[in-house]
C-alpha positions as CSV (number, residue, x, y, z in Angstrom):
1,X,14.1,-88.4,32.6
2,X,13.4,-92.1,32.9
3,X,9.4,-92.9,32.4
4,X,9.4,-95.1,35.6
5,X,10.6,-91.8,38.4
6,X,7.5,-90.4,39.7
7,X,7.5,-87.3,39.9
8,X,6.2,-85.7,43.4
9,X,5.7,-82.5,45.0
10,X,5.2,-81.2,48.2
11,X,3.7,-77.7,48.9
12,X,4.8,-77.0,52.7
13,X,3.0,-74.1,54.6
14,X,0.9,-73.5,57.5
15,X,-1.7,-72.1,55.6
16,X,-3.7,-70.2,58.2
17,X,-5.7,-69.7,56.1
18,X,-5.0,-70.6,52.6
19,X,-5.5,-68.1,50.0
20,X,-5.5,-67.5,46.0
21,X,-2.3,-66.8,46.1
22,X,-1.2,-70.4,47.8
23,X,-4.2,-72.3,45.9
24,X,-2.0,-70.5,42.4
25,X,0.8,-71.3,43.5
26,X,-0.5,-75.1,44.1
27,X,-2.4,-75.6,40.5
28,X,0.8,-74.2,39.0
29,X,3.0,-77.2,41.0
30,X,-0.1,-79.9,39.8
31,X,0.6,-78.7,35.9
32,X,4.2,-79.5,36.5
33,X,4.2,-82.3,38.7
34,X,2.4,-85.6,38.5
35,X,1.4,-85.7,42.4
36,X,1.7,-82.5,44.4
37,X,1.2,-83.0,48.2
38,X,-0.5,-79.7,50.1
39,X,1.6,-80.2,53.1
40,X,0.0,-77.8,56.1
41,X,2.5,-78.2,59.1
42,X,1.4,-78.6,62.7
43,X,2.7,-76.6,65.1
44,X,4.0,-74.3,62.4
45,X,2.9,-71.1,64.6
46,X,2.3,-70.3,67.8
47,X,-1.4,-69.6,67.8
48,X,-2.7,-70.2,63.9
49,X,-6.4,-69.1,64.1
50,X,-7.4,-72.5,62.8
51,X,-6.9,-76.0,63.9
52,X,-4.7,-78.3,61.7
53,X,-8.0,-80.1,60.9
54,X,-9.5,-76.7,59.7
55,X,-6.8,-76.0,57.3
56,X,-7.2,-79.1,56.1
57,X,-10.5,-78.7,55.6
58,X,-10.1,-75.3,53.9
59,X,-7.3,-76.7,51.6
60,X,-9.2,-79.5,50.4
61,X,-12.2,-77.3,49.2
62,X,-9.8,-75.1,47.8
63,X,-8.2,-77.3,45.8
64,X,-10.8,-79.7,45.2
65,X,-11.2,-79.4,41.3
66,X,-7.2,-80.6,41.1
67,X,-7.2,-84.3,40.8
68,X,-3.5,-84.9,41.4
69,X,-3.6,-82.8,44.8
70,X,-4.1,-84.0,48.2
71,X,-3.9,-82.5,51.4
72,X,-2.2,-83.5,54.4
73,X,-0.7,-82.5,57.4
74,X,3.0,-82.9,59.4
75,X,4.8,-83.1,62.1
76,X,8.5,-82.3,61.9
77,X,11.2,-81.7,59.3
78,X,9.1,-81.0,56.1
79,X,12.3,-83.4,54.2
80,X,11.4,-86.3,56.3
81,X,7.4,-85.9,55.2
82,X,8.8,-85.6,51.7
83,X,10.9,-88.7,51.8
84,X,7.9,-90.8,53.4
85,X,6.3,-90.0,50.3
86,X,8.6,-90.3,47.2
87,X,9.1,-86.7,46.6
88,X,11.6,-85.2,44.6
89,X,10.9,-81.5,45.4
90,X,9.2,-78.8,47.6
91,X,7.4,-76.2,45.7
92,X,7.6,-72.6,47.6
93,X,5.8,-69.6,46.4
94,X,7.8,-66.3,46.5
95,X,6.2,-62.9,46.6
96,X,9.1,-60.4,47.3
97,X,12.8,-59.9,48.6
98,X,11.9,-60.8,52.3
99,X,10.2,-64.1,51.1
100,X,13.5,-65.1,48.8
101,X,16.0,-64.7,51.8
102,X,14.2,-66.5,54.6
103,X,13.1,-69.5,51.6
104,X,16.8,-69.5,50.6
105,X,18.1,-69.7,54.0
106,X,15.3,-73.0,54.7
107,X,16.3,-74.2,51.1
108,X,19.6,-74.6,51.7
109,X,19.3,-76.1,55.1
110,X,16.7,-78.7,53.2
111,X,19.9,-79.3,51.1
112,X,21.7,-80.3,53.6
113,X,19.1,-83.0,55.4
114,X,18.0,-84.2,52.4
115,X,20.8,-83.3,49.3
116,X,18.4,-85.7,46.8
117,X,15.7,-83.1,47.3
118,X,15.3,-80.1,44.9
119,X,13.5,-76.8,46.2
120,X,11.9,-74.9,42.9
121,X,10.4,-71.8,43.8
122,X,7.5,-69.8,41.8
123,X,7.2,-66.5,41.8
124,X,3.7,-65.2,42.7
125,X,1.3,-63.8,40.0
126,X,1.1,-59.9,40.3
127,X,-2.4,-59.9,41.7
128,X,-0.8,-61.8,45.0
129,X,2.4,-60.5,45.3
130,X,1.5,-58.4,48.3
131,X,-0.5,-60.9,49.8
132,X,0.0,-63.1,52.8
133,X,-2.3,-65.2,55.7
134,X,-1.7,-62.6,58.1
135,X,-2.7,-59.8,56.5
136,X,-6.0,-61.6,55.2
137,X,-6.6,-61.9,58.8
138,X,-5.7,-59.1,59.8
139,X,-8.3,-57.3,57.2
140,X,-11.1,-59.5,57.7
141,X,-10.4,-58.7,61.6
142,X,-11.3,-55.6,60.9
143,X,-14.4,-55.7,59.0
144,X,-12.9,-55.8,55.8
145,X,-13.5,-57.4,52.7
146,X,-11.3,-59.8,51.6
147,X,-13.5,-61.8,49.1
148,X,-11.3,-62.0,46.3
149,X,-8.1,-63.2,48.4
150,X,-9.5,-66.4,49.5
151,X,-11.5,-69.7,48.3
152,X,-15.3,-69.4,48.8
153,X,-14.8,-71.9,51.8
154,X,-12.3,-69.8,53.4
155,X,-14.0,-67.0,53.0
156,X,-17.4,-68.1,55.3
157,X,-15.4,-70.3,58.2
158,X,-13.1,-67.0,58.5
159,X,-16.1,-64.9,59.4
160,X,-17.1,-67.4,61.2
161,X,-14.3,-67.7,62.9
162,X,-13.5,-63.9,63.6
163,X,-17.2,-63.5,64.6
164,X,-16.4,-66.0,68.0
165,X,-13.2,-64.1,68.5
């Protein structure tokens, strides 16, 4: 490649909340990409448990120690937030079968809005493989513990959180 392309990332996601397995996924994109964008979309879901602000919050502290990340939020087509700022690819984690069809299907719809735009996927280390936002919620809903799922940060504003719910 020629030493004057940047090379930028963009890590789309709702992140409500984020946990290890997104903030892997995200270190792994800033070893293999000079800038990596943490791109949490507004209006992504219907009724997230955080505010935008929140999970911007929470994905700052979580990524905190990676100099070359920053967080940010969106409105609209993930390709035009991309283009506005010089990416060449989105980096999606994938855990299992249902993630690679419905990431596949969004890839190749990216493709067509923006063909200059390259998805790469990463498969999810072992220990996250079964694990999503929802069902973090859904635990810690219920009393239980899900410490070693998400950041410290996460961790206290979701019991927080679920304790005013």
């Amino acid at each position: 490649m020629a030493d004057n392309l940047q090379h930028i990332a963009v890590c789309p996601g709702s992140f409500d909340p984020i946990t290890e397995g997104h903030v892997d996924v995200i270190r792994r994109a800033s070893q293999m990409f000079e800038k990596v964008y943490v791109a949490i979309a507004q209006g992504a879901e219907k009724a997230p448990l955080f505010s935008v602000d929140e999970r911007v919050a929470m994905a700052r502290a979580a990524c905190a120690e990676m100099a070359n990340v920053e967080v940010d939020s969106f409105v609209g087509l993930v390709v035009e937030y991309a283009r506005q700022r010089g990416a060449v690819a989105l980096v999606k984690g994938l855990r299992a079968i249902t993630d690679f069809d419905r990431e596949m299907q969004m890839s190749w719809m990216n493709r067509q809005l923006a063909p200059d735009l390259c998805t790469v996927f990463l498969v999810s280390h072992p220990d996250y493989a079964f694990l999503s936002s929802s069902l973090v919620k859904d635990v810690a809903s219920m009393g239980g513990d899900v410490t070693k799922f998400v950041p410290e940060p996460v961790l206290n504003r979701l019991k927080e959180k679920l304790v005013r719910h």
